[in-house]
Structure formats: C-alpha cells, structure tokens
C-alpha positions in Angstrom: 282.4 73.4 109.0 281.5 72.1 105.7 280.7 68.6 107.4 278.2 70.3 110.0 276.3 72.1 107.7 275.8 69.4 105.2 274.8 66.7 108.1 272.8 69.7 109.9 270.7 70.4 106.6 270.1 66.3 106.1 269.1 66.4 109.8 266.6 69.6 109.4 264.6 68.0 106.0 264.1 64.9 107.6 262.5 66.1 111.2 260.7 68.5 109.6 258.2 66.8 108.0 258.0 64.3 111.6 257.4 67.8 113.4 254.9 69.7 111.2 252.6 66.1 111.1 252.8 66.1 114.8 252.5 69.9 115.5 249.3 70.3 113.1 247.6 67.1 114.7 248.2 69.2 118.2 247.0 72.5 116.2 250.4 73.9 117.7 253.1 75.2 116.1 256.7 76.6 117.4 256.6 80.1 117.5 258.3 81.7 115.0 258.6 78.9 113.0 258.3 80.5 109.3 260.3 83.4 110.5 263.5 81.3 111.9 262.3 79.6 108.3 263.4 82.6 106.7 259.9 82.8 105.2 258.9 86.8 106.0 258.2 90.0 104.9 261.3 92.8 106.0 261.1 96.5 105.0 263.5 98.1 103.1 266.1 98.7 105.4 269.2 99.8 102.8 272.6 99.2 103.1 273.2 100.5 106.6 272.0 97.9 109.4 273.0 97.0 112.6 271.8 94.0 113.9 271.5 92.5 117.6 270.7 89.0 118.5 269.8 88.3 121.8 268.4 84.6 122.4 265.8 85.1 125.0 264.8 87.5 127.5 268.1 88.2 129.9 269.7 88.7 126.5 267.3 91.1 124.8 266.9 93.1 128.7 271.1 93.9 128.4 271.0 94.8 125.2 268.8 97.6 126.2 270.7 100.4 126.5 273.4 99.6 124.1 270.5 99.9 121.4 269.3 102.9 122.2 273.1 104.3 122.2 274.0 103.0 119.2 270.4 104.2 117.7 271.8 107.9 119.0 275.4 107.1 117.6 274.6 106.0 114.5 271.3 107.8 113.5 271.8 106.9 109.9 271.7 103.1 110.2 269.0 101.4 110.8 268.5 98.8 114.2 267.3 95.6 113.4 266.8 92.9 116.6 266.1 89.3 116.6 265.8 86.7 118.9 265.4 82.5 119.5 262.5 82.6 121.6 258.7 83.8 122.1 259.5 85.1 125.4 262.3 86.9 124.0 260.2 88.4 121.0 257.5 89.5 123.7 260.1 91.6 125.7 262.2 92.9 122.5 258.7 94.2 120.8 257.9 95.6 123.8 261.1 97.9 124.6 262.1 98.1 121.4 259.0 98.7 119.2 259.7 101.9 118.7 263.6 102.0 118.4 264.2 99.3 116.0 263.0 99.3 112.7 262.7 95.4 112.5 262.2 93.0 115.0 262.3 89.1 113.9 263.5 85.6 114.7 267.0 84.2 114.1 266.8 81.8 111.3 267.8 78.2 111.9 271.2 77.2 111.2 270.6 75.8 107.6 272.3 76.9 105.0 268.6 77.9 103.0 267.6 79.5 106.2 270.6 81.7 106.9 270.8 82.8 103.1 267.3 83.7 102.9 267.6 86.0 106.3 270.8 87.5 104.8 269.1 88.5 101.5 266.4 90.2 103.6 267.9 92.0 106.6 271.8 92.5 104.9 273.4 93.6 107.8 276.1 95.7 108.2 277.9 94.4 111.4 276.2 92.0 113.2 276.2 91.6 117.3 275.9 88.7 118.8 275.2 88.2 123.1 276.5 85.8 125.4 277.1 82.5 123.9 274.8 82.3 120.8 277.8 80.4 118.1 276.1 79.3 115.1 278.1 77.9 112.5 276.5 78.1 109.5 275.2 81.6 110.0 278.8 82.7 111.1 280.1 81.1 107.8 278.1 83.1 105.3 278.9 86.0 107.0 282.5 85.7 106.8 281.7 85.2 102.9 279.6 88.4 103.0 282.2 90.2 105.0 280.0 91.3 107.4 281.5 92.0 110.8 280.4 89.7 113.5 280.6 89.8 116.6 280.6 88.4 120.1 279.3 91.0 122.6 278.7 90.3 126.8 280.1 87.1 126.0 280.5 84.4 128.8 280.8 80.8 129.1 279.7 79.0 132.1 281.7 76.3 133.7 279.2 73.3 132.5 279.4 75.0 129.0 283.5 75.2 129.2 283.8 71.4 129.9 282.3 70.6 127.1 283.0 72.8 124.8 287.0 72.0 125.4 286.1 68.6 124.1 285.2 70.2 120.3 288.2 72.2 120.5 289.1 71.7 116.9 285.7 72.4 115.8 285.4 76.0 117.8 289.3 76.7 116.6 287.6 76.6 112.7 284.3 78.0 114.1 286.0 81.2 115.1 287.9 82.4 112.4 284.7 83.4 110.9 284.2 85.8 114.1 285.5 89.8 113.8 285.7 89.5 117.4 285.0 88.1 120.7 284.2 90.9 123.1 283.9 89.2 126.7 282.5 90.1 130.3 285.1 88.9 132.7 289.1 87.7 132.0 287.4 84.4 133.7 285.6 84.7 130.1 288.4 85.2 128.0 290.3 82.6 129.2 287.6 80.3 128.8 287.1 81.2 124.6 290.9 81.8 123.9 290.7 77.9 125.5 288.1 76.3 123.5 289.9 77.9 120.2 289.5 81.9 120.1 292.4 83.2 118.7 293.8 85.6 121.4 294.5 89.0 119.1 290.6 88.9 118.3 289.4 88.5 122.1 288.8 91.4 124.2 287.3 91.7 127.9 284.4 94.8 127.5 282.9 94.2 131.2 279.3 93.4 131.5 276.4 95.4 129.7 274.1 94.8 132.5 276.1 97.2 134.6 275.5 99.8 132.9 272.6 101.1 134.8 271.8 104.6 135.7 270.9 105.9 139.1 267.2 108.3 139.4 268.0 110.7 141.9 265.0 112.1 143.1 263.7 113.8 146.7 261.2 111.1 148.1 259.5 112.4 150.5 258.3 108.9 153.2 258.9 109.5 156.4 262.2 107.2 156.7 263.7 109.0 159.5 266.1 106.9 161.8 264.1 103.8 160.7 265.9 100.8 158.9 263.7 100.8 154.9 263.5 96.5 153.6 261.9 96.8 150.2 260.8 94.1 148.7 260.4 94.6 144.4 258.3 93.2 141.8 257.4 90.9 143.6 254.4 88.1 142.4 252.0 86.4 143.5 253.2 83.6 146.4 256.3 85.9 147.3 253.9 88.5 149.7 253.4 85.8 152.0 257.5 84.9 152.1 258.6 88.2 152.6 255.6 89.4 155.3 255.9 86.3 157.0 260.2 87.3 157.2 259.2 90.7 158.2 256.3 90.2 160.5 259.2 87.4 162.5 262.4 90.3 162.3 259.9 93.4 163.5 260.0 91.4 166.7 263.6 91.8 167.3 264.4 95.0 165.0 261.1 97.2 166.4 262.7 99.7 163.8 262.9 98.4 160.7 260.1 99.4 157.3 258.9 97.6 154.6 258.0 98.6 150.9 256.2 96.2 149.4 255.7 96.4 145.8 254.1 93.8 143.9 255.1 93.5 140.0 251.3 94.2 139.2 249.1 96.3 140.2 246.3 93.9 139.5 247.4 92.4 142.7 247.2 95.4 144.9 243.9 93.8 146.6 245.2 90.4 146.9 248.4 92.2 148.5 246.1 94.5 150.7 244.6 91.5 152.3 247.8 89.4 153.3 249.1 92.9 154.6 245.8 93.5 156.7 246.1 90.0 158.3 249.4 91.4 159.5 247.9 93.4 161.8 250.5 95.8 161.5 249.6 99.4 160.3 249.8 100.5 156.5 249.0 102.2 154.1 249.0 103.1 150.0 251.3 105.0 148.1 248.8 106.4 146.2 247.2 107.8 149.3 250.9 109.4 149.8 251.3 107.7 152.7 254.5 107.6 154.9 256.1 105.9 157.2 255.8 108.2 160.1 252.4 106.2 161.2 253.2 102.7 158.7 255.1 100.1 159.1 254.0 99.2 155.6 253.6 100.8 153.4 252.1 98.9 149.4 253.7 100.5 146.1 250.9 100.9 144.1 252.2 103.5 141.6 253.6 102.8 138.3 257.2 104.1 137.6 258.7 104.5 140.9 260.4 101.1 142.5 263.2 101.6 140.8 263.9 105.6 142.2 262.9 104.0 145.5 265.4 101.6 146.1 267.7 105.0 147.1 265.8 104.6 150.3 266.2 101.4 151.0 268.7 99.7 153.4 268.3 96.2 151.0 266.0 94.6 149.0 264.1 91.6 148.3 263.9 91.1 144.2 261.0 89.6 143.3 259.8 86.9 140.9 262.9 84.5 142.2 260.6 82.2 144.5 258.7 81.0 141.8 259.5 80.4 138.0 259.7 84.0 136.6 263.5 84.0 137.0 263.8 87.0 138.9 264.5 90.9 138.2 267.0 93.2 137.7 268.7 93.2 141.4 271.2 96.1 139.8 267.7 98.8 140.4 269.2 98.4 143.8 272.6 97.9 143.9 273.6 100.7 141.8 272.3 102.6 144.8 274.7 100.7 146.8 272.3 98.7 148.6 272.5 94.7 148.8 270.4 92.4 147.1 268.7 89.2 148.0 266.4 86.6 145.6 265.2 83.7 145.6 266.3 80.3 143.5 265.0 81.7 140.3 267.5 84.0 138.7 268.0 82.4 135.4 267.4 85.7 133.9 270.0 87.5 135.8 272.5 84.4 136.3 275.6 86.3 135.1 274.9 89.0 137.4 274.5 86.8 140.4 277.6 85.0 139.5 279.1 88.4 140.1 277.4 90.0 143.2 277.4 86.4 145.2 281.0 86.3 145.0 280.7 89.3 147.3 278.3 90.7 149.9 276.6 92.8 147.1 274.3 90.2 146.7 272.7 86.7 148.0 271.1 83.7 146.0 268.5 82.0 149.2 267.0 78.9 148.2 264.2 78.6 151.2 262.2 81.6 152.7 264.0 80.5 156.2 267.0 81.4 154.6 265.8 84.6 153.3 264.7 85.4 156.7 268.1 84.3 158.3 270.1 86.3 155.9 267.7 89.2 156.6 268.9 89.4 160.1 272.4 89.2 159.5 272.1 92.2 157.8 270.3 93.9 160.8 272.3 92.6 163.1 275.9 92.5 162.1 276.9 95.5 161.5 280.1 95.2 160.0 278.8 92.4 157.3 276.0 95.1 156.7 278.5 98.0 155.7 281.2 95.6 153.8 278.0 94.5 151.6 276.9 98.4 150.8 280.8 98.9 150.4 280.9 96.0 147.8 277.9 97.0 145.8 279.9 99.9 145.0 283.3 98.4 144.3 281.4 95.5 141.6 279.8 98.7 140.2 283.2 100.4 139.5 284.8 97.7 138.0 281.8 96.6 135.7 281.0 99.8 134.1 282.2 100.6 130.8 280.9 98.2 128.8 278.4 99.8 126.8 281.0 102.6 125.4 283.8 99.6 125.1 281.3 98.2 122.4 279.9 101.7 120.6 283.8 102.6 120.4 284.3 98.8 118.6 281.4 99.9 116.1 282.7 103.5 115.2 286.2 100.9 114.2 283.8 98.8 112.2 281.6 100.5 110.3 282.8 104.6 110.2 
C-alpha cells in the first residue's frame, strides 16, 4: 500500500502539469477538477456525517432510497454524497439537492487529495457502491477509524479475472475495509477470492430492488385488450417500437400501445410519426382511452411509472441509442416483463439478473425486439412463466435497503 501511494503521487505531479498545459490551450478542463483536488469550500457539517459515494449515474440512481432512509433514520447526522463523474454530479444534485447537505466530487487517490477531503467533510462511516476500491483513501480512513464500507457491491466477470491476478495487493487493500456488503453470493465469492476476508463479507441483495409499487385506479379503457407500453423513450426509439407495433397489430388485432416519450418536448415530433401510422390515437392530456385508440401518447408528467400496472410488457427506453437505458424495475415490480435495447450500461447489474430469467430481455436489433414481442403474444406459456418470474427475482432481491440501515444503527448508534 505504501508502494502505490508513493508511485501514485510521483505519477499525479508529473501529468498534472502535461494536462493543465493541454487542457487550458483547449480552454477545457475536467469537471470537477479542483474539487476531486480537494480545493473547496464545505459547510460546517459537525461531527456526525454519513457519506455515500456513488461513481456515476447507475450508482447515484440506487443509492436513492437508501439516502432518503437513512436521512429518516438518522435525522441527527448529516448526508453528504459525492461522486467521480459530471454526469453523476448532474443526477445526485438533482435528486438529492434537497436531502443532502453536501454534494461534491471524490478526491483523487493522492495522499494530499484524500487528507484535504477528510479535513473537510470528516465523515462518520463512509459508504461506498459497487466496485469503487481506492487505496489510498481506504488507508487514511482506517487511520481515522472511520467505518468504511462496501455497499451493492459486485464484481463482473472481466473485472474478477483481473483482479485475481493482484490478489496480494487486494488481500492488504481490504483490511482497511469495515465491511464488504455484496449483491449476490456470485459476488461474494468473487471478493472473498481476490482477498476479502470472509468474517467481514456479507451478501445484502441489490439496492435497486427496492422499488415501491403506485397503486392507483387508471381509468383507459383496457378492457380485454393486450396494453405494450413503451417508456421513456427518445428520440430514434418511436420509429423502432411503431414500426414493431404497426407489423404485430396485423396478427394480434388486439393488442394497445402507450407510448411515452422521456420528454415532453418531443410530443410533436412523436405526434407526427404516430399520425403517419394511420392508426387512431389520441393524448393523454385530452384523457383519452383506449376504447376508440389504438394509441394512445403519454404526455403527462408523473405517471409512466403508475402506468406500467396496466401493462402486459414494456419497452424501456433510451437502450437503442447511447443513453444507457431506464429503470426496467418501474415495470417489473408490477410483475410485467421488460425488454431494452443494447444500451443498458446504467442498469447492467439489473439486467444480469432479470435476463437470466424471463423477467427481462437485452435485444440488440429492432428485428429482434419485434420477434421477442410476438413470443410474448403468442406463447402463452413463455408469456405467464415471464410475469411469474418478475415476481420470484422481486422476492428474492428485496431487503437490501433495511440489510444496510440495520449495518449503520451497528456502526454508528
């Protein structure tokens, strides 16, 4: 450890200088740059802080409710959240602007870096998702005794082989660590391999399970018809998903669709590939139904995610182009499957674990999409096992959020 962080340091000082002459010349800088520096401004936060690091914006999205229950636990401490990058900051200020009481960058891993951002936020316990292992900050807070943590961790296999390689390095990395709190046994196998010591690794289930259904009375005009919905979806993805609906309306004269695009700036650009349809619709805003629609165009704020009850599947959105798709749990907690594009990377873990059942489905074309669309109207018997397995990943995935509040009343009460 004490090798890495000199060689790390000597590393930093002599790029920096190479970066900030090429980044001024480009009148660009990386985001965050002073802050991950250690160079800001905190408030006075006190002695009583919980901090959460999530790297980027899957990360900062699971941490959700776990914040907002530990801000209700512990009402006394403050919340302080940090992340690696810009995207990540974006999506932490805006869900957790007014829940946190300090939102920043994690510092760089030098040892002047990680001191300075200790001096400032002096956290209390600190909690760390996925697969964020810094050494040098790990080692000055096992000199601070401040709790650290591991929280939703996971390792993917890519990661794993390499990672086994620096076995002796992780094995010293770790016993800095409080504990290692993972999402799977898969996971805990993986970290007790690379050099976790077994008695401080624990499997807590996935955070991103721990979604809540919206009941609510929707009035539509379902009736025996079969609902598709397609979510969030942006722009591109209309033409994929009416082109697939437009083709199975031809064989399944019964089926619906929701369309909802992500923004509502859209809802005229959407209007006009729907009209070109020729098949009748109608807005949402107009209260319309589908007693006289076959389509019917989401332009409300604040209700896809109660819709999805309706639903017989769903298309996520933002997967066929490089958003990296949506939360597909809005509609499986409904027990309704989900299907998205290629471009999950900000719900990879939970496609790892609805693809290795029916609950959900990873297409990489818009044939596909459309093929795996009619299994699911025609067969049946796949249809019902994949509503049947939405519910069984549910029930074994829950709990995580209370495994990791009960972990911090052990910690810090």
């Amino acid at each position: 450890m004490f090798i890495y962080r000199i060689l790390s340091t000597i590393l930093f000082l002599a790029a920096l200088p190479i970066y900030a002459a090429v980044r001024a010349c480009r009148g660009k800088f990386l985001p965050g740059w002073k802050e991950k520096l250690g160079k800001f401004d905190a408030p006075k936060l006190g002695n009583k802080v919980i901090m959460f690091h999530g790297v980027s914006v899957g990360e900062v999205i699971a941490l959700e409710n776990l914040i907002k229950k530990t801000k209700e636990t512990f009402p006394d401490y403050k919340i302080v959240v940090t992340t690696g990058t810009k995207t990540g900051q974006e999506i932490a200020h805006k869900k957790y602007d007014n829940i946190a009481d300090f939102i920043t960058y994690f510092p760089f891993d030098i040892t002047i870096c990680v001191k300075s951002f200790l001096e400032k936020i002096r956290p209390s316990v600190v909690l760390i998702a996925e697969t964020e292992l810094w050494p040098t900050f790990a080692a000055y807070c096992k000199q601070r005794n401040i709790p650290l943590l591991v929280i939703n961790g996971r390792i993917s296999d890519a990661t794993f082989k390499s990672y086994k390689l620096l076995k002796g390095f992780f094995k010293e990395l770790f016993k800095n660590y409080t504990e290692i709190l993972t999402q799977s046994e898969e996971d805990k196998e993986k970290f007790i391999a690379i050099g976790a010591p077994a008695d401080k690794t624990s499997i807590m289930k996935n955070l991103k399970f721990d979604v809540k259904r919206i009941d609510a009375n929707i009035e539509i005009g379902k009736g025996n018809n079969r609902i598709i919905i397609a979510g969030s979806t942006h722009k591109g993805e209309d033409e994929i998903i009416l082109d697939s609906f437009v083709k199975l309306k031809k064989q399944f004269p019964d089926i619906k669709l929701l369309l909802a695009p992500r923004h509502l700036t859209r809802v005229n650009n959407v209007t006009e590939l729907v009209e070109k349809t020729k098949l009748p619709y109608d807005l949402r805003s107009k209260n319309a139904t589908f007693v006289n629609n076959d389509i019917v165009i989401l332009d409300t704020l604040g209700e896809l995610s109660k819709m999805y009850q309706i639903c017989d599947f769903a298309f996520i959105g933002g997967s066929f182009n490089k958003t990296g798709g949506h939360n597909p749990l809005e509609a499986v907690v409904y027990n309704k499957p989900a299907i998205s594009g290629p471009s999950i990377h900000n719900f990879r873990d939970i496609y790892w674990i609805l693809s290795r059942t029916k609950a959900g489905k990873v297409v990489k074309t818009p044939e596909e999409l459309t093929n795996y669309m009619h299994k699911l109207l025609a067969d049946k018997e796949f249809y019902a096992q994949s509503c049947e397995d939405c519910k069984t990943v549910f029930q074994s995935q829950q709990g995580a959020m209370q495994f990791v509040i009960d972990e911090l009343n052990k910690i810090i009460m």
